[in-house]
C-alpha positions in Angstrom: 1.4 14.4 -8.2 -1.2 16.7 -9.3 -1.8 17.2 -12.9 -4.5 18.5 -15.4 -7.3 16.7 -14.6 -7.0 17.4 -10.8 -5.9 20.8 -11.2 -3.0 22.2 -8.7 -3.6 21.0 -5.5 -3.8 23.3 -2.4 -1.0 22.9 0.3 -1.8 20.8 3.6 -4.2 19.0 1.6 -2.8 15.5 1.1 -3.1 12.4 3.4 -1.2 9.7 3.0 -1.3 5.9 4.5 0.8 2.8 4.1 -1.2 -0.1 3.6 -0.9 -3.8 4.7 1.4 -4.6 1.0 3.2 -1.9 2.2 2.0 0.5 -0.5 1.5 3.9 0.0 -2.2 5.0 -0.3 -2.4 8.7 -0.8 -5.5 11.0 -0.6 -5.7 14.7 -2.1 -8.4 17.4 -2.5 -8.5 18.6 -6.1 -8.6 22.2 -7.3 -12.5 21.1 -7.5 -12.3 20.4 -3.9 -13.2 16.5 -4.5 -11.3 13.8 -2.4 -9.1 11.4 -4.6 -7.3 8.7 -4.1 -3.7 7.2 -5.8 -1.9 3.6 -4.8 2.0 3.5 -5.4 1.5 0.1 -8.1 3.3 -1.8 -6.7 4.2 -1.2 -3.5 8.0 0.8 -2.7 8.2 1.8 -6.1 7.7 5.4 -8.1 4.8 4.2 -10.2 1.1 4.7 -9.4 -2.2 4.5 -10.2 -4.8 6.6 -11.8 -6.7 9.3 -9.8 -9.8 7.6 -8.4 -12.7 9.3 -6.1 -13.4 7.1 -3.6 -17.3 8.7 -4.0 -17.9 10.0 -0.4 -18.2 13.5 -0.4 -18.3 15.5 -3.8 -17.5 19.1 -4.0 -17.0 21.2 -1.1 -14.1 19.4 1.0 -11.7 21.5 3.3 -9.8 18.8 5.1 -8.6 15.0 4.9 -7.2 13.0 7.2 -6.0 8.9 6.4 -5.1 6.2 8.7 -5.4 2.1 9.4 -8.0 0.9 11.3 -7.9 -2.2 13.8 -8.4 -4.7 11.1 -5.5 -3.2 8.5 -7.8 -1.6 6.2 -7.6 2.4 5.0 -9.9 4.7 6.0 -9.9 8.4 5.1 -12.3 10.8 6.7 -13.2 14.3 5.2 -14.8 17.5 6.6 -17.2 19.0 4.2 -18.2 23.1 4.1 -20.9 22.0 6.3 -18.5 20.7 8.7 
């Protein structure tokens, strides 16, 4: 999943969720420590989308966590040096 313009992601750093389509939202931190975000397009199936930054915290992420909420949406929570 990683690639060149995420750089080699670290191990223990990936979160994923299943969605209410049934796709499979995952979240990474990249090499730059940034939070991104991928979608399996469509849903069951080996394709995906781009790598997107969902634009909450930028640089400096240790840890990621994703989950659904009580209304069916994805939220992903990060923990930033600062804690």
């Amino acid at each position: 999943m990683d690639d060149g313009s995420t750089g080699t992601f670290l191990v223990g750093t990936l979160a994923p969720a299943v969605d209410h389509a049934g796709a499979v939202n995952l979240f990474a931190i990249s090499a730059h420590n940034d939070i991104l975000h991928t979608r399996q397009a469509p849903p069951g199936t080996a394709t995906w989308t781009g790598w997107s930054t969902p634009g909450i915290i930028k640089g400096g992420v240790r840890a990621v966590a994703a989950g659904i909420d009580g209304d069916d949406h994805v939220v992903v929570v990060g923990t930033d040096t600062g804690l």
